[in-house]
Structures are given as C-alpha cells and as structure tokens.
N, C-alpha and C positions, 0 to 999 in steps of 0.2 A: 365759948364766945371769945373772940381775937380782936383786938382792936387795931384798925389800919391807923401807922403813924409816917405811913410815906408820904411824898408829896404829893405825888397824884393819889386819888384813892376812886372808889367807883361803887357804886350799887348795881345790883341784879347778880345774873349769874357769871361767872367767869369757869370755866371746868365744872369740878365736883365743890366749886366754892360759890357762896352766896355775899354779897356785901350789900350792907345795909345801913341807914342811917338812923343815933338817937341822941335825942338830947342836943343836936350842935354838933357831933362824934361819929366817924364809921367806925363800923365795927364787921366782922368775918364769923361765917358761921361754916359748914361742911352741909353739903347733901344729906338725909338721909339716905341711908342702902335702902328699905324696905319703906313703902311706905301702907300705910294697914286701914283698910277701909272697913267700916261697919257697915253692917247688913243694912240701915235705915241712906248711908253716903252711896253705899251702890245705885241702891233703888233709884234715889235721888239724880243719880247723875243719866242713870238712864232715862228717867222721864223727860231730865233735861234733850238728853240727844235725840229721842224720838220726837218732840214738841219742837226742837231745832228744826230738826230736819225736816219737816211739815210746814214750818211755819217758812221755810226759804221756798219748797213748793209752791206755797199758797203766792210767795211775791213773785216768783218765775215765773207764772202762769199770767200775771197781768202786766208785766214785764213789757212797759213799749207800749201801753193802750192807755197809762196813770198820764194823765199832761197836767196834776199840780204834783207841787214840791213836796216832800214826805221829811218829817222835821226828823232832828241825828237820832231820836230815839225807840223811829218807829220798830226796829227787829225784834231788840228786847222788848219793847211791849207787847208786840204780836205773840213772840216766845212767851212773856209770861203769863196769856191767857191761856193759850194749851199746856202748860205745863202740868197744873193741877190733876188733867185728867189723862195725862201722858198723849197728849194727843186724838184719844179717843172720841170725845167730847168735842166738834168741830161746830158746834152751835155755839160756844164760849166765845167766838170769834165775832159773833153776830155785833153791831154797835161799834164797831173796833173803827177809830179813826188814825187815817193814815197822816193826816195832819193835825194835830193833836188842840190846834190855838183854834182851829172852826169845825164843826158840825155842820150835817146837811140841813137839818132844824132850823138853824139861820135864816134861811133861803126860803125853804119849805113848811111852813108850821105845820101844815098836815102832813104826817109821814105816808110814803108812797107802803103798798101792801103787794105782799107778794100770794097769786091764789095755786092752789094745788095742782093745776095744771100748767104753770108755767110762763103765766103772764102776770108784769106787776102792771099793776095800778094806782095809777100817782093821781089821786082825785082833785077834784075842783076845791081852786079857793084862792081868796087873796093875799097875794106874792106883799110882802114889806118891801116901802120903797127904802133904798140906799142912797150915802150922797155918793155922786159921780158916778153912778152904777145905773144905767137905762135898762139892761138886758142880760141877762142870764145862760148861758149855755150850760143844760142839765145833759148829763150823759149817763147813758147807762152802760156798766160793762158786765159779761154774765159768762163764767167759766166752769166748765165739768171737769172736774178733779176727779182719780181714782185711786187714792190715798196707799190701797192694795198694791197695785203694782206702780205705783211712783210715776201715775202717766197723767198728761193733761189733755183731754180728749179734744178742748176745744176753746176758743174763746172770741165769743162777738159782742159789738160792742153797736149803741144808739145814739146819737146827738139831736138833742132839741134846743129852739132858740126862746125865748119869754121875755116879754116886758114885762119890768118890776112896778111895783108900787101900782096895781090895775087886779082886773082878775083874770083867772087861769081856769080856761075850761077842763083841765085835765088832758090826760094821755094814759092810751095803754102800749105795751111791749113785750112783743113774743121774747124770753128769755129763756126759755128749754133750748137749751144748747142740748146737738144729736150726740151721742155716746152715753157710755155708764160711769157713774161714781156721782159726788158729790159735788151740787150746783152750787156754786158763789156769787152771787151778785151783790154790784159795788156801783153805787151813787156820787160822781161826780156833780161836784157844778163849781163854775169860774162866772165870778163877776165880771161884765165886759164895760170897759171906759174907751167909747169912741173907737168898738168894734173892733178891741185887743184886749185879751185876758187883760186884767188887773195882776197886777206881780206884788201888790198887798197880800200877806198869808191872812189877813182876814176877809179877804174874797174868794178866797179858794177854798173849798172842802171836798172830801173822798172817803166815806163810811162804807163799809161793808152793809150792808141793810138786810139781809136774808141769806142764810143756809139751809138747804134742803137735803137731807142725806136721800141716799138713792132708794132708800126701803119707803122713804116719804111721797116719792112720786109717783104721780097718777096721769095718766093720759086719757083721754075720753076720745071720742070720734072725732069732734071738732071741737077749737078754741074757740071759747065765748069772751068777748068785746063787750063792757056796759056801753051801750048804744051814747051815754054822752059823753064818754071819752074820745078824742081821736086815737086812730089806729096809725102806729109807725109801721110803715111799710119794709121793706128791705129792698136795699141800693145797693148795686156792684160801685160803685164811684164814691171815694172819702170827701167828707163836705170839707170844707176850710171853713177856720171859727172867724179867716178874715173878710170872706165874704160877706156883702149885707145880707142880711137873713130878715125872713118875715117875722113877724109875730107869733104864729104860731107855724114852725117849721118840720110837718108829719115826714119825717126822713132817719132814715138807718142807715149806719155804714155793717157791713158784713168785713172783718178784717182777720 
C-alpha cells in the first residue's frame, strides 16, 4: 500500500494501479497478476450470467408493448429471482413487479387466472374506487419465449377499458401465443384522469401474472370461454388509450 501525496490524486484504476480512498487519505495499491477463484466464486458467477442473460431476454421480448415506467431497480430484481435457480426455474419470475411501488392487486382484488389451455381469466368483481381515477385501462401482454435457442417466437398484446369504483363483469383472453417455448404473461393497468394515463407511479402497475413452460401446455380442439365473461376478440388496428372508450371495451390489439 502507497499513499498519494500529490496534488492531484484519483480513485479507480489508472494502468496496472488502483487508488483508493481511507480515512480522509488516498492511498495506491497494484493489480493483482492472478487473480484465483474458488470452485463455489465460479459456480456463482456463472449462475449470475446465465440468469443475466435470461432475464435481458425476458425484457427484450416486451420491449416496446410496457407503456408504464419500470423504477431504476427493475434488472437487478428480475436477475435476482433467476439467479438461485440459474435460470432454470422460470416460474420464480411469476409475481415479479416491474414497478415495484404498485401491484396489479391495487386495481384488481380478484387476481386474473390463467387455464391450461391458454386463456386467462380475469373474473367478475368490484373494481375499488380511486380519487381522480374514473377508468382503468387493463392490458394484457403474452409472449413465447424459447430460452433454448435464445428466440422469442412472439408477442401480443390486449387493451380493456373499466370503470372504477362499480362492478366488473369480467373478461377472457386468448393468450397462447403460436410457436414453442415458454409463455409469459404480464398484467398492465394505468389509471386514467380525464382519459390520459395518470403519470402517478401509484396508478400504474405491470406484474408478470403466469409462466407456463412449454411441457405445461395443452391445446384441446376448442378454446372454452365461461359464458359470463366477455370474449376479447382480435383487432388488426391499435386502440389509443386517448380515445373515449366504453365501459366495457371487448378489443385486442395483435402487435
């Protein structure tokens, strides 16, 4: 250890030299040449890098379809729920909120269910009312990841409109995105003030709500609809959240 007594002094690395500061005092250390990793530091870093690289997957995939804010610390959180299982384990993701200060729950006290075949269902019940908050835009977004070959087969997405503080007949939504790997589906919803998102982070939420891995899915002949839910259809044409919307607005965008 060397202590800088120049005028200028500096931390970090400079060459093969490090400065660093203690006490009030820089001080100069050197590089090590070798540096020596134990068998438990390797494992470790490589769980890191595989659960890294999964978890930038899993945000590239919805890349461009999130329309709330994601607070600074969403990556590392996402990383450190695959980490444990190096990735492997893509259900640890399940609950994972992309903005960490609201939950879908807020919005929804009945949580929406995802069934085996590919449709979720967000069942009937009474929406809490908000102040300055009339209407709710829930959206669903639903992507097939193939973790194997690092592809994302696909990604569509639903918009419904709701008034708050009332009741909510429910909705269902075809979410089997076509290709293979693992289905993600993720629950937005924006509080709307006079038919513009709310830019309050506690009107916005965005949870993951269901993983399916591909050994889990089942396809039957035909998709069953509980006859009192409405059915979101699918739309070539994106809605705008500026438009006035009905009450209940049976509409899908395909993007």
């Amino acid at each position: 250890m060397a202590k800088q007594i120049s005028i200028i002094t500096f931390t970090g690395k400079l060459g093969n030299l490090i400065g660093y500061r203690r006490n009030n005092q820089h001080f100069l250390r050197s590089m090590p040449a070798i540096v020596r990793q134990t068998t438990a530091t390797r494992r470790a870093a490589q769980r890191f890098g595989i659960a890294s690289k999964k978890g930038a997957l899993i945000r590239s995939a919805f890349s461009g379809k999130l329309d709330v804010g994601c607070d600074g610390g969403h990556i590392n959180r996402l990383t450190s729920r695959l980490i444990p299982s190096a990735g492997n384990d893509t259900s640890s993701i399940t609950g994972f909120r992309f903005n960490r200060y609201t939950g879908t729950d807020r919005f929804l006290p009945l949580a929406p269910r995802l069934s085996r075949n590919g449709v979720l269902h967000i069942p009937p019940q009474s929406l809490p009312a908000h102040n300055g908050i009339r209407m709710l835009e829930i959206k669903v977004i639903a992507t097939r990841i193939d973790f194997t070959t690092h592809q994302v087969a696909g990604t569509e997405s639903a918009v419904l409109f709701v008034k708050t503080g009332g009741s909510f007949e429910g909705a269902a939504c075809d979410v089997d995105v076509p290709g293979t790997g693992t289905l993600v589906v993720i629950l937005q919803i924006r509080g709307m003030q006079d038919r513009i998102p709310s830019g309050n982070r506690q009107y916005f939420a965005a949870d993951i709500i269901a993983v399916q891995p591909p050994q889990m899915l089942w396809k039957p002949r035909r998709k069953q609809f509980s006859p009192e839910y409405s059915r979101l259809k699918l739309l070539s044409e994106k809605i705008s959240a500026t438009v006035s919307p009905q009450p209940l607005l049976p509409c899908i965008q395909r993007e």
